[in-house]
C-alpha positions as CSV (number, residue, x, y, z in Angstrom):
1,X,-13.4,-1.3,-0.8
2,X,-11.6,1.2,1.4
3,X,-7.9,0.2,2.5
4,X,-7.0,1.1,6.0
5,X,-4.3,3.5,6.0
6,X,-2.7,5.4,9.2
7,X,-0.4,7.9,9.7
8,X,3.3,7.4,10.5
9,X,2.6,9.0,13.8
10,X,0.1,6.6,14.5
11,X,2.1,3.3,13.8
12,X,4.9,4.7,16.1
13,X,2.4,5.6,18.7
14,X,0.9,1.7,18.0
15,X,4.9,0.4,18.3
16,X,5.7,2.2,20.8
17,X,3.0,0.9,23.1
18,X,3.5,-2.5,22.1
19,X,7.4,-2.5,23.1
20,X,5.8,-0.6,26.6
21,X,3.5,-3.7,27.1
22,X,6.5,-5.9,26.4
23,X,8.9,-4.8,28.5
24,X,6.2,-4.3,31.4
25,X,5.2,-7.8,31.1
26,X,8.1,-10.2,30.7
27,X,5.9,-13.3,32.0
28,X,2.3,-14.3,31.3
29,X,0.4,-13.4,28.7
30,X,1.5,-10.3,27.4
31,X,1.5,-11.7,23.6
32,X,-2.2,-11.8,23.9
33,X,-2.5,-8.3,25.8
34,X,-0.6,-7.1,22.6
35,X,-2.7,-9.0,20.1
36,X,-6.1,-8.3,21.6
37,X,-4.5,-4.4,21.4
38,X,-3.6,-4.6,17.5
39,X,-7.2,-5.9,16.7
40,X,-8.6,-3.3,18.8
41,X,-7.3,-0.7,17.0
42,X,-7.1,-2.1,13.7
43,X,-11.1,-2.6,14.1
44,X,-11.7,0.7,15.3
45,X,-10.0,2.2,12.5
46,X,-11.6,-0.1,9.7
47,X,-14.8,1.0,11.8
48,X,-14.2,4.6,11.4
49,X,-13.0,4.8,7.8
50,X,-16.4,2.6,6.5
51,X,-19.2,4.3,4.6
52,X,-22.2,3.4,6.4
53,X,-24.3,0.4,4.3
54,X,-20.7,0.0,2.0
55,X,-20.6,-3.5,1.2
56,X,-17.5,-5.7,1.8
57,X,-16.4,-8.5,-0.2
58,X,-17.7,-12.1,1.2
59,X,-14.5,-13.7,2.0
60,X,-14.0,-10.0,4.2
61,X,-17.5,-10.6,6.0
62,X,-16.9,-14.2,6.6
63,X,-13.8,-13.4,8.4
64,X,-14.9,-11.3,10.0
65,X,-17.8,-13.3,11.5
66,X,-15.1,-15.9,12.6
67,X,-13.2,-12.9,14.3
68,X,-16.3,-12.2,16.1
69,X,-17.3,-15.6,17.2
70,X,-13.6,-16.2,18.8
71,X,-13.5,-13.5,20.8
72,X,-16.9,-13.8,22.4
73,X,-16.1,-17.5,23.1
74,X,-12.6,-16.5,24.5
75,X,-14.1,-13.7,26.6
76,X,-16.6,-15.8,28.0
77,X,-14.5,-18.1,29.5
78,X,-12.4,-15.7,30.2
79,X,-15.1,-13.7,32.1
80,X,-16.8,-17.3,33.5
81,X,-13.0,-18.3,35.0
82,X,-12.6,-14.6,36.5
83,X,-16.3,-14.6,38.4
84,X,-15.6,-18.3,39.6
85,X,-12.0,-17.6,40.7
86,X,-11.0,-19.5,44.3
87,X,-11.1,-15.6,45.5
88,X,-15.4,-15.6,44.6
89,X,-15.9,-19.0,46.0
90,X,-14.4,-18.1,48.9
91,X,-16.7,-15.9,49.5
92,X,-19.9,-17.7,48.8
């Protein structure tokens, strides 16, 4: 198994855009704008630095599955509440 590592310059580019998102959204959801921006990254990176076919442990793979099946039910809804906002059904 392959640890995720990044550079220093990349965690302060990573903090640094976090505190930007803060401050630009001090109402709302930013906390999840942030969150859904840590996993994006962090998953891109784990992406990149796997061997193709390398094997994971199962606990890893399981997670990883429940990761996946969260965020496609959360961005369902979250895409089904944007296409029937009152704006849509205004227009129908």
């Amino acid at each position: 198994m392959r640890r995720v590592i990044i550079s220093e310059k990349q965690l302060e580019s990573l903090v640094g855009a976090l505190r930007k998102v803060n401050e630009e959204h001090k109402e709302g959801s930013y906390m999840s704008k942030q969150q859904l921006y840590v996993i994006a990254t962090l998953a891109m990176a784990m992406w990149e630095n796997m061997e193709e076919g390398e094997q994971l442990e199962d606990w890893m793979e399981s997670k990883i599955a429940q990761c996946e099946q969260s965020i496609i039910s959360v961005v369902k809804t979250f895409m089904y509440d944007e296409a029937t906002s009152d704006d849509d059904l205004r227009q129908i």
